[in-house]
KOLKOLDREN-788651 format. One line per 2 residues: their letters; for each residue x, y, z of N, C-alpha, C. Coordinates in Angstrom, 2 decimals, decimal comma, padded with zeros to 5 digits, m for minus. Each point is the difference from the previous one (the first is absolute). Layout:
N
A = X:Y:Z:X:Y:Z:X:Y:Z ~ ... .
END
This chain:
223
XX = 000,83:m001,20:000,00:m000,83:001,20:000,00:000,87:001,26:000,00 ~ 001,07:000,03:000,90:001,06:000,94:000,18:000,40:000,20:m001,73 .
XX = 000,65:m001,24:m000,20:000,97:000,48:m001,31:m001,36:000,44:m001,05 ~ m001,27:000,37:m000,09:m000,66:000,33:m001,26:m000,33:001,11:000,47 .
XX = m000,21:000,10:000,85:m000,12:001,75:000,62:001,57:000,93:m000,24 ~ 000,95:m000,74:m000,04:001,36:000,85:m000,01:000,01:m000,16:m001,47 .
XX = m000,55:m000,71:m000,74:000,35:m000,19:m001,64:m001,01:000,73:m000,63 ~ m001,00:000,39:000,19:m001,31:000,63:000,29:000,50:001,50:m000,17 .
XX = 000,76:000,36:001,78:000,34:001,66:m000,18:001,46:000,11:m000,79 ~ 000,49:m000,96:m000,64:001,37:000,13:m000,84:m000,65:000,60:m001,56 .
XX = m001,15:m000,73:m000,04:m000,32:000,05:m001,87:m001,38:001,50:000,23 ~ m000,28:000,13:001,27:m000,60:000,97:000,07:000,70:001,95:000,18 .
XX = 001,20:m000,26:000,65:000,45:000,61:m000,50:001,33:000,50:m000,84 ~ 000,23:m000,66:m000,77:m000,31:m000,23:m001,46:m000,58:000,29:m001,12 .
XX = m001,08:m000,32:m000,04:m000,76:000,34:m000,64:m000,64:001,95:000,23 ~ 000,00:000,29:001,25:000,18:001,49:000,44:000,40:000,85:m000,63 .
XX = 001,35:m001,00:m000,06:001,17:001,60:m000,28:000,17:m000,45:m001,77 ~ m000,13:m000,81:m000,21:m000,75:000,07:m001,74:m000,71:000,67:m000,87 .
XX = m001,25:m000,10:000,63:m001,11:000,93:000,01:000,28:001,06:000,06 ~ 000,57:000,57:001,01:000,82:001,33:000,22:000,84:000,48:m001,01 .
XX = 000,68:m000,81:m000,25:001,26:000,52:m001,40:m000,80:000,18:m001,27 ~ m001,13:m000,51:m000,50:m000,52:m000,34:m000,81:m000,82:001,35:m000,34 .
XX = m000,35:000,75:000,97:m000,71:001,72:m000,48:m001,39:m000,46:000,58 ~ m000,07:001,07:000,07:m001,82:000,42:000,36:m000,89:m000,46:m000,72 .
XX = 000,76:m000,21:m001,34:m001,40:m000,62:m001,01:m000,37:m001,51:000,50 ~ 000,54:m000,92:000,71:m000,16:m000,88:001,00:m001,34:m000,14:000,68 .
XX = 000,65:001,11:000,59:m001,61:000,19:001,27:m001,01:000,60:m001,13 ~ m000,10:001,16:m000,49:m001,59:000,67:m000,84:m000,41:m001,00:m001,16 .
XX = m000,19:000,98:m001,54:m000,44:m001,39:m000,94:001,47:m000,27:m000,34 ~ m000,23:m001,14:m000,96:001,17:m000,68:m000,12:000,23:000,02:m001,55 .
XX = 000,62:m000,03:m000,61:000,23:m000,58:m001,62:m000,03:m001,38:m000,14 ~ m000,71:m000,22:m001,39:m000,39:m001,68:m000,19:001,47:m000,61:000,70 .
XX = 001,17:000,09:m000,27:001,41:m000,87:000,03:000,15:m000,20:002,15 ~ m000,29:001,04:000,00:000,22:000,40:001,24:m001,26:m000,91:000,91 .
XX = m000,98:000,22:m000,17:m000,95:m001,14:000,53:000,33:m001,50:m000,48 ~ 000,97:m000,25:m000,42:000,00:m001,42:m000,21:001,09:m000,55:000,45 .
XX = 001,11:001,07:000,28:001,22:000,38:001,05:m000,89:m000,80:001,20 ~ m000,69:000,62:000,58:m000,32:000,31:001,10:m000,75:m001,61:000,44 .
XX = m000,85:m000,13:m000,89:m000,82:m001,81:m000,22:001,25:m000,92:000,03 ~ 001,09:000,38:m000,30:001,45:m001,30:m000,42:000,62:000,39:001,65 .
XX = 000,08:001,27:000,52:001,04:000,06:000,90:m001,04:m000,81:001,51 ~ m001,44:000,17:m000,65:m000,63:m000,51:001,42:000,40:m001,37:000,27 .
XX = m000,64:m000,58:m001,76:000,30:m001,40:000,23:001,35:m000,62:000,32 ~ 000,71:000,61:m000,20:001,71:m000,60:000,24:m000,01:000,38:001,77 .
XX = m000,84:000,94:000,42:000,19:000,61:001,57:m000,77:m001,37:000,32 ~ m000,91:m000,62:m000,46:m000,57:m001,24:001,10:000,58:m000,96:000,32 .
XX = 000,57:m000,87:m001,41:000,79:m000,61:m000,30:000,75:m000,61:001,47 ~ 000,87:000,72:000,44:001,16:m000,59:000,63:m000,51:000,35:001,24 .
XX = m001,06:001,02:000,65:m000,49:000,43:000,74:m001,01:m001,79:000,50 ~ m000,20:m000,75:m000,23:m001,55:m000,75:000,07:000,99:m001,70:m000,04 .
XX = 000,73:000,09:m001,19:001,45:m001,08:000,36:001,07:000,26:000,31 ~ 000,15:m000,64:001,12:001,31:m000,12:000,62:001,09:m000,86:m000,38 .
XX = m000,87:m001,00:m001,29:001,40:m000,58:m000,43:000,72:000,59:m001,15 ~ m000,16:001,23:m000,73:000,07:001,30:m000,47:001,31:000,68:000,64 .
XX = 001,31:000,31:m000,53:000,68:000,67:000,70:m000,58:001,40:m000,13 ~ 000,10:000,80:001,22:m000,46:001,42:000,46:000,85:000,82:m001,62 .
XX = 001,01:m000,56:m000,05:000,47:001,17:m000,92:m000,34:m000,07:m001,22 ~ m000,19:m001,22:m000,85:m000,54:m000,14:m001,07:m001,16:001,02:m000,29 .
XX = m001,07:000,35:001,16:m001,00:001,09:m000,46:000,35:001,07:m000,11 ~ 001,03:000,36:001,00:000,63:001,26:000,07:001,02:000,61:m001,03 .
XX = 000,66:m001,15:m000,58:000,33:000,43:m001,47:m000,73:000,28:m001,08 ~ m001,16:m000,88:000,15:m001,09:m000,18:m001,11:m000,71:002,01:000,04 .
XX = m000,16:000,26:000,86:m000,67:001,26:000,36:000,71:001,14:m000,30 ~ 001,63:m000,38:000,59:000,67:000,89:m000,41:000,39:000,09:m002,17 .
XX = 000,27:m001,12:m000,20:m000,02:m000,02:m001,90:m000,99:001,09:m000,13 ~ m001,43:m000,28:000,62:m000,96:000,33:m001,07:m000,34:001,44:000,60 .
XX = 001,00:000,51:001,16:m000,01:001,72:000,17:001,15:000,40:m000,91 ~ 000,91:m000,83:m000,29:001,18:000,65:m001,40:m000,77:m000,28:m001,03 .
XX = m000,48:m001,09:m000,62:m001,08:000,51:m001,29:m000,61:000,90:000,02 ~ m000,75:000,16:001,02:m000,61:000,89:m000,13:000,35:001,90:m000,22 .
XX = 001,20:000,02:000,63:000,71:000,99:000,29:000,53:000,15:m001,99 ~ 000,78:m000,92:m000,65:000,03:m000,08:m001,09:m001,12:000,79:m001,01 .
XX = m001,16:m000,79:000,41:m000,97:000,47:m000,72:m000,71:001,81:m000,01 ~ m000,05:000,55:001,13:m000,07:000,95:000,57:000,97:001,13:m000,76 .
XX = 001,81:m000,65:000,14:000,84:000,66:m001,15:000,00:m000,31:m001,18 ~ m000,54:m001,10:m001,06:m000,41:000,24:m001,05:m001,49:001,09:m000,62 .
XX = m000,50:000,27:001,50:m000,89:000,60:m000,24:000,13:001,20:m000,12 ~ 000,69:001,00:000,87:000,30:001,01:000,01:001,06:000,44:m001,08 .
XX = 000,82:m000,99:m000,83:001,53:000,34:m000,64:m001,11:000,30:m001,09 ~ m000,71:m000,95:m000,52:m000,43:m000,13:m001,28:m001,68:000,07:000,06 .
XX = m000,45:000,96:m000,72:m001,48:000,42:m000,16:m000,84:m001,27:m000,68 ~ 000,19:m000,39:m001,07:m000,47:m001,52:m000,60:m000,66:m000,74:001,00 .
XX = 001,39:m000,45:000,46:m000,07:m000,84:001,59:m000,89:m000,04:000,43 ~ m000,34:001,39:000,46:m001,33:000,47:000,84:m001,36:m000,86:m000,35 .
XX = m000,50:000,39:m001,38:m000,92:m000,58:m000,83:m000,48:m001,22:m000,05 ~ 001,19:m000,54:m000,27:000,35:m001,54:m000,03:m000,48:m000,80:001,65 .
XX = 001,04:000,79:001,19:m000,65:m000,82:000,87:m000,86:000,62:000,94 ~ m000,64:001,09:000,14:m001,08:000,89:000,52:m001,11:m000,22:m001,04 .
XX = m000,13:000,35:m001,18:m000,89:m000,06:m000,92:m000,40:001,58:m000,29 ~ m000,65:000,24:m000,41:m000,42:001,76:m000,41:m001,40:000,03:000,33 .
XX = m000,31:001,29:001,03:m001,21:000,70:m000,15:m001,31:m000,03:m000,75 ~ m001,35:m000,45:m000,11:m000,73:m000,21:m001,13:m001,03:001,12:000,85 .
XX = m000,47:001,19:m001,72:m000,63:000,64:000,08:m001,05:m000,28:m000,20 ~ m001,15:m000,67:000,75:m001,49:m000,38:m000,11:m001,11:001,30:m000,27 .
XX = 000,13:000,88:000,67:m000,95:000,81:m000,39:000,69:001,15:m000,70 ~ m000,31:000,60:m000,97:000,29:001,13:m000,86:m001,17:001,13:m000,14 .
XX = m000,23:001,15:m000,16:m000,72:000,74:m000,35:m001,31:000,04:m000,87 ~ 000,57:m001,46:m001,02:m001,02:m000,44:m000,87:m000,72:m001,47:000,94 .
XX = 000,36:000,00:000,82:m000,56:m001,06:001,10:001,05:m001,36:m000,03 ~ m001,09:m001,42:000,19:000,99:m000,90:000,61:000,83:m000,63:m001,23 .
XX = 001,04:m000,43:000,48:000,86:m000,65:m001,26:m000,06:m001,60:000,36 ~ m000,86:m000,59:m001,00:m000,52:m001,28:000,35:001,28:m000,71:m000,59 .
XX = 001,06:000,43:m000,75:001,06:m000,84:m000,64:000,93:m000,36:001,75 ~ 000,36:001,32:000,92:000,78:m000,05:000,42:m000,49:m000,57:001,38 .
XX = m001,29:m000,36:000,00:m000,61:m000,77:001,26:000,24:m001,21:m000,32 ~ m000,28:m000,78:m001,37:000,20:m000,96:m000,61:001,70:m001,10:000,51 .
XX = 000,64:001,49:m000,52:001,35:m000,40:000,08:000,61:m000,48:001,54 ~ m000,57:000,83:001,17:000,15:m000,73:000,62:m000,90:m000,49:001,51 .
XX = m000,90:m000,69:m001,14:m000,98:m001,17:000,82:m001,00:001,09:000,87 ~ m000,65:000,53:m000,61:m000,76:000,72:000,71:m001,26:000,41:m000,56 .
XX = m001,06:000,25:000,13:m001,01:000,09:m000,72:m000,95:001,31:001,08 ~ m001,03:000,53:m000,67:m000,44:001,59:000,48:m000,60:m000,01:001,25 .
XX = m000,44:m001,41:000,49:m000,20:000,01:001,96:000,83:m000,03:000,73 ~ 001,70:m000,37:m000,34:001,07:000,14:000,78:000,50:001,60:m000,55 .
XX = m000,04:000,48:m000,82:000,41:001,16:000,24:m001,03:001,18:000,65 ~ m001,40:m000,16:m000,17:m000,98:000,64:000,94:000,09:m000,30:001,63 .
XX = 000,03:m001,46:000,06:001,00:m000,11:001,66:000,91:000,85:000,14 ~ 001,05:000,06:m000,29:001,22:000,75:000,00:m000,13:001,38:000,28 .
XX = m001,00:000,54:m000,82:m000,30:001,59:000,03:m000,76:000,08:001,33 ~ m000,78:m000,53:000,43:m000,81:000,52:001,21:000,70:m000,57:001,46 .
XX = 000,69:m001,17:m000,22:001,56:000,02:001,16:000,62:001,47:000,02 ~ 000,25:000,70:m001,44:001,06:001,43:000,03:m001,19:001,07:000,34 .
XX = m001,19:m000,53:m000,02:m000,97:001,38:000,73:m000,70:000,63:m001,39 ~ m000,08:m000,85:m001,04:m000,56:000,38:m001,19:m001,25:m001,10:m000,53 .
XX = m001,37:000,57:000,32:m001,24:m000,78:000,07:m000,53:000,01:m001,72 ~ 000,94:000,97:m001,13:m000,69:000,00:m001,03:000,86:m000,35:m000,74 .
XX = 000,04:m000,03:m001,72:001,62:m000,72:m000,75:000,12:001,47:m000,34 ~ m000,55:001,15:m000,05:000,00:000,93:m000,43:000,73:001,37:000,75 .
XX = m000,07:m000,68:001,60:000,86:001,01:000,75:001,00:000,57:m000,26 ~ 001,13:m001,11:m001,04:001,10:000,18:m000,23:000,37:000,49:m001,52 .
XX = 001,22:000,64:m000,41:000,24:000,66:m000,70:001,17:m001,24:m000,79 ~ 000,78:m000,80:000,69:000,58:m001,08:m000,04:000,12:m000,95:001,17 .
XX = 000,46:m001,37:m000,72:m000,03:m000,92:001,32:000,72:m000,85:m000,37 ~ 000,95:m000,13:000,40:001,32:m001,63:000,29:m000,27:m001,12:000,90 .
XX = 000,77:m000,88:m000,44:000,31:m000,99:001,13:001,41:000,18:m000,64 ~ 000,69:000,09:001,66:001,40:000,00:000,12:000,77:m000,86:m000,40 .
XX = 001,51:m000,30:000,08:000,49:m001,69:m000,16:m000,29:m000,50:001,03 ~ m000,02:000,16:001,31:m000,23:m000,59:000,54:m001,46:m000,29:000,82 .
XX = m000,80:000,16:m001,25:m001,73:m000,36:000,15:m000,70:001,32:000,78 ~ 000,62:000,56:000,80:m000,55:001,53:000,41:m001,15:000,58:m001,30 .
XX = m000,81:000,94:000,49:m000,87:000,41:m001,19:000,20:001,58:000,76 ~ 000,49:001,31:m001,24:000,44:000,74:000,30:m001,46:000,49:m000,91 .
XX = m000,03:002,28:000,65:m001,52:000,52:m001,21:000,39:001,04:000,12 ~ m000,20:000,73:m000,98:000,26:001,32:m000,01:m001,69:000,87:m000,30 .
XX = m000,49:m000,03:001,23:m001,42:000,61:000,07:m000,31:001,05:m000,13 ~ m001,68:000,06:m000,56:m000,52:001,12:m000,81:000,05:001,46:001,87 .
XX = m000,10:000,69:m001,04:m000,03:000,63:001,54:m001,51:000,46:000,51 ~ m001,09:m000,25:m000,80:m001,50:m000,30:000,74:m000,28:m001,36:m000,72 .
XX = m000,05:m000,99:001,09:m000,74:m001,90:m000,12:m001,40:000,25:000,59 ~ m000,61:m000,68:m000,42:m001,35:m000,42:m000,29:m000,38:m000,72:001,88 .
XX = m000,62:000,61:000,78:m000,45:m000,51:001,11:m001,32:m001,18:000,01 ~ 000,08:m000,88:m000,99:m000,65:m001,10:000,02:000,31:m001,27:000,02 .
XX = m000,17:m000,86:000,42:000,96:m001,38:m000,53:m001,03:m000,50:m000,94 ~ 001,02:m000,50:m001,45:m000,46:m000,73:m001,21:000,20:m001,35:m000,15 .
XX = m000,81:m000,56:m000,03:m000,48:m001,47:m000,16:000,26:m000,68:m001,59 ~ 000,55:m001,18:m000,02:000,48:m000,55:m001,07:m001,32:m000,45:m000,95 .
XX = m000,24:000,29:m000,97:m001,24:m000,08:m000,70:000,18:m001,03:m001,09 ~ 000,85:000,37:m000,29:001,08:m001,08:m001,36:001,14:000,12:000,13 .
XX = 000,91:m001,36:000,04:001,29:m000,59:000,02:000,36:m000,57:m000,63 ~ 001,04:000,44:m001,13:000,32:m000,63:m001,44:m001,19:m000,76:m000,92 .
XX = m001,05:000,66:m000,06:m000,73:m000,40:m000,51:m001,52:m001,12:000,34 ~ 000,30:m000,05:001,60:m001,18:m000,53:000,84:m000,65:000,63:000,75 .
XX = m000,96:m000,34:m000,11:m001,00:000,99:000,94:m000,27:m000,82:001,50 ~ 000,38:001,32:000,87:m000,04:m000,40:001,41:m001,38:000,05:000,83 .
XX = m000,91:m000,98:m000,30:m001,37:m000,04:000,60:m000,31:000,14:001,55 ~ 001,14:m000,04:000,86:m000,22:000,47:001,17:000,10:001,12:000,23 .
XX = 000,96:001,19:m000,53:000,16:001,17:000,00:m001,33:000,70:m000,96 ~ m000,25:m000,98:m000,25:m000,90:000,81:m001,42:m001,45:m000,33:000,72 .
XX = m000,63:m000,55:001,17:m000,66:m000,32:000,82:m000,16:001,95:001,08 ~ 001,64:m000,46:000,71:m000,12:001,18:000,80:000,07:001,16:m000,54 .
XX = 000,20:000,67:m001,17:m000,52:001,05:m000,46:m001,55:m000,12:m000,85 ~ m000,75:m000,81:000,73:m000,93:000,07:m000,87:m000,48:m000,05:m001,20 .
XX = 000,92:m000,42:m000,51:m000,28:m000,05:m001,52:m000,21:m001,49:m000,79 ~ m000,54:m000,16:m000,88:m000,63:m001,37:m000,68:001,26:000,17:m001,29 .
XX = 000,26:m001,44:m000,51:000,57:m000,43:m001,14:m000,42:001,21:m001,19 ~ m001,10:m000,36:m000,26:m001,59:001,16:m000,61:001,23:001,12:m000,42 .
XX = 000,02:000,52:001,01:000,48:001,82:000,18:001,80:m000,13:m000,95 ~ 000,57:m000,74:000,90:001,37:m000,88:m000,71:000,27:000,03:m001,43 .
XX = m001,22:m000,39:m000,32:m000,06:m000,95:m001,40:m000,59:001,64:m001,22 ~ m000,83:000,75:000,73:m000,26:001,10:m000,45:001,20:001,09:m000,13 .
XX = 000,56:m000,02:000,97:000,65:000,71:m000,07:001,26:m000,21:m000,78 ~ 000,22:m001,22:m000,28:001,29:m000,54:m000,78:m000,29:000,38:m001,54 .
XX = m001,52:m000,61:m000,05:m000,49:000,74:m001,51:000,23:001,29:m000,57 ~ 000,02:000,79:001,30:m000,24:001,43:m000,45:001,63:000,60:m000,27 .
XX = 000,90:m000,98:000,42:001,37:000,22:m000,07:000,50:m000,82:m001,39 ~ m000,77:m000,40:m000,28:000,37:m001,10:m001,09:001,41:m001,16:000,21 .
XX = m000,44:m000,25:001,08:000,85:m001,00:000,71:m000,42:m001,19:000,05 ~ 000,59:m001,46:000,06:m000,06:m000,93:000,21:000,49:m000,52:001,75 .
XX = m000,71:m000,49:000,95:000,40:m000,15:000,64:001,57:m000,79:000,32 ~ 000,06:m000,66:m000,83:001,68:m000,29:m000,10:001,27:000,38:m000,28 .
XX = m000,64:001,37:m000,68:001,11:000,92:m000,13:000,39:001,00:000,66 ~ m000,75:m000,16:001,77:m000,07:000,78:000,40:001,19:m000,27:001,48 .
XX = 000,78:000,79:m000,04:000,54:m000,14:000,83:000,27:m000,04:001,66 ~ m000,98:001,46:000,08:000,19:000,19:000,93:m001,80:000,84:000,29 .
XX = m000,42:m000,30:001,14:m001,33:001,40:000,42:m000,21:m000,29:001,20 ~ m000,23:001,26:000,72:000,18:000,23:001,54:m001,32:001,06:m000,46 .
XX = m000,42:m000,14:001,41:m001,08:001,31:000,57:m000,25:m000,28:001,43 ~ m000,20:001,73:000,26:000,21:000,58:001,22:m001,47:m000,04:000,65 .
XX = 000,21:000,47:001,23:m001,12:000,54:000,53:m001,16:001,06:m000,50 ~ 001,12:000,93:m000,73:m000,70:000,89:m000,47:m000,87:m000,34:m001,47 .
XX = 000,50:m001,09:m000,57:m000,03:m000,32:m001,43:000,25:m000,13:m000,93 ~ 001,40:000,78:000,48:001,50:000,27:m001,16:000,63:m001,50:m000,25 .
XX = m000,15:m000,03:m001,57:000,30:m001,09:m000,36:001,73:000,30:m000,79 ~ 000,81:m000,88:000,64:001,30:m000,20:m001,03:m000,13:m001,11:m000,85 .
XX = 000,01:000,49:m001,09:m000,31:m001,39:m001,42:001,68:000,46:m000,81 ~ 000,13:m001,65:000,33:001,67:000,15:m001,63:m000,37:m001,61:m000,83 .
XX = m000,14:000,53:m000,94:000,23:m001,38:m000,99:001,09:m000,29:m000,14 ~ 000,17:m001,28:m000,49:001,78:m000,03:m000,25:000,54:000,10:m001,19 .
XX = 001,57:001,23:000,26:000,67:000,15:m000,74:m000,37:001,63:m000,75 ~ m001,33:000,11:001,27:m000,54:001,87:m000,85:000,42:000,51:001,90 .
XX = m000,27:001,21:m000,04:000,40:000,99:000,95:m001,40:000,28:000,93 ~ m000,17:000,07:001,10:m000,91:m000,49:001,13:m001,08:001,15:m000,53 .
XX = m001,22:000,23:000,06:m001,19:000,90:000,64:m000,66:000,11:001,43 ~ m000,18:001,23:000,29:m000,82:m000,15:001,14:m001,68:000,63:m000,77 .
XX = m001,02:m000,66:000,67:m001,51:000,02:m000,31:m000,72:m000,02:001,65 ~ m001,09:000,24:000,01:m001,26:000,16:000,85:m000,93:m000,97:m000,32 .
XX = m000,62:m000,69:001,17:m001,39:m000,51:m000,40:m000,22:m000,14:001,38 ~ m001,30:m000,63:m000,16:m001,11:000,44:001,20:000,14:m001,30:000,70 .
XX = 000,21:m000,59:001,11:000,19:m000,89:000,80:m001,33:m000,33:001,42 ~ 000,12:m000,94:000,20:m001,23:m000,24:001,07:000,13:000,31:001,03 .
XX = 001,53:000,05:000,34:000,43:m000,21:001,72:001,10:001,51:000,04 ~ 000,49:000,74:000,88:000,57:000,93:000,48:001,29:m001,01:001,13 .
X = 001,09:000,63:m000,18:000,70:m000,84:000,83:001,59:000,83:000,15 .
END
């Protein structure tokens, strides 16, 4: 019991002053490379921690390699800009002025209810609040907001081209109205990308691959 408690606070701290050398980006978000740092250095921390027929140092080398890779990587990162790209990845601009960019949600694995999550985590209840909108490399979702947003929260009406019958319930509204109103846009419901409406009635409509509208219509419920 003694010797796993002393092998225990050997790989614990260890692992400390690792973490420590390793920067702050450690503790806050992390970069894809860097979270997987972190998944390899745990598992190598149990390892020798749990068997005792494991020499103590074998983990402690293992931990230490993969704080000099890592350290490596960090200076290929900073020497050379490429680098960066390559193992951070680049910034994707999802929302633009002409609204959402369904290529660059596409690209990576994301579709228009994870980026509407995203916005109202950052304190943005409409897709329209914003003037632009990222996700960082390291999955963060950054906005550069309108400077008057819309004090309603908007409900998903259509999502790549499906219609959301529970949302379309709590604003009161029937398929009927949907289906009218798509007519009057000369839209096909499948080409429709994106439609939200508010409390007030303000509807955001983007088809895909055209540039968003906002419209009005008359709703059952106030909310």
């Amino acid at each position: 019991m003694a010797l796993i408690f002393i092998r225990t606070a050997a790989i614990f701290i260890t692992l400390l002053i690792v973490m420590r050398l390793m920067g702050k980006s450690q503790i806050g978000e992390m970069q894809p490379f860097e979270f997987v740092i972190t998944l390899v250095i745990a598992e190598l921390a149990c390892i020798p921690m749990a068997d005792t027929t494991i020499p103590l140092l074998y983990g402690i080398v293992a931990i230490v390699a993969i704080f000099i890779l890592h350290q490596i990587v960090i200076l290929l990162d900073l020497k050379f800009s490429p680098m960066k790209a390559v193992i951070c990845g680049r910034p994707s601009i999802v929302i633009t002025k002409d609204g959402l960019d369904e290529y660059q949600l596409k690209k990576n694995n994301l579709d228009v209810s994870d980026l509407a999550e995203s916005m109202r985590a950052a304190g943005y209840f409409n897709l329209d609040d914003v003037y632009y909108g990222l996700y960082e490399a390291n999955g963060g979702f950054s906005a550069l907001p309108k400077e008057n947003i819309t004090e309603s929260l908007a409900v998903m009406i259509i999502d790549s081209g499906k219609l959301n019958k529970h949302n379309l319930e709590m604003c009161r509204l029937s398929e009927n109205d949907i289906k009218q109103f798509l007519e009057e846009q000369s839209v096909k419901l499948k080409k429709v990308l994106v439609m939200t409406v508010d409390g007030s009635g303000r509807v955001y409509f983007q088809e895909r691959g055209k540039s968003y509208k906002i419209f009005k219509i008359e709703t059952g419920g106030k909310w």
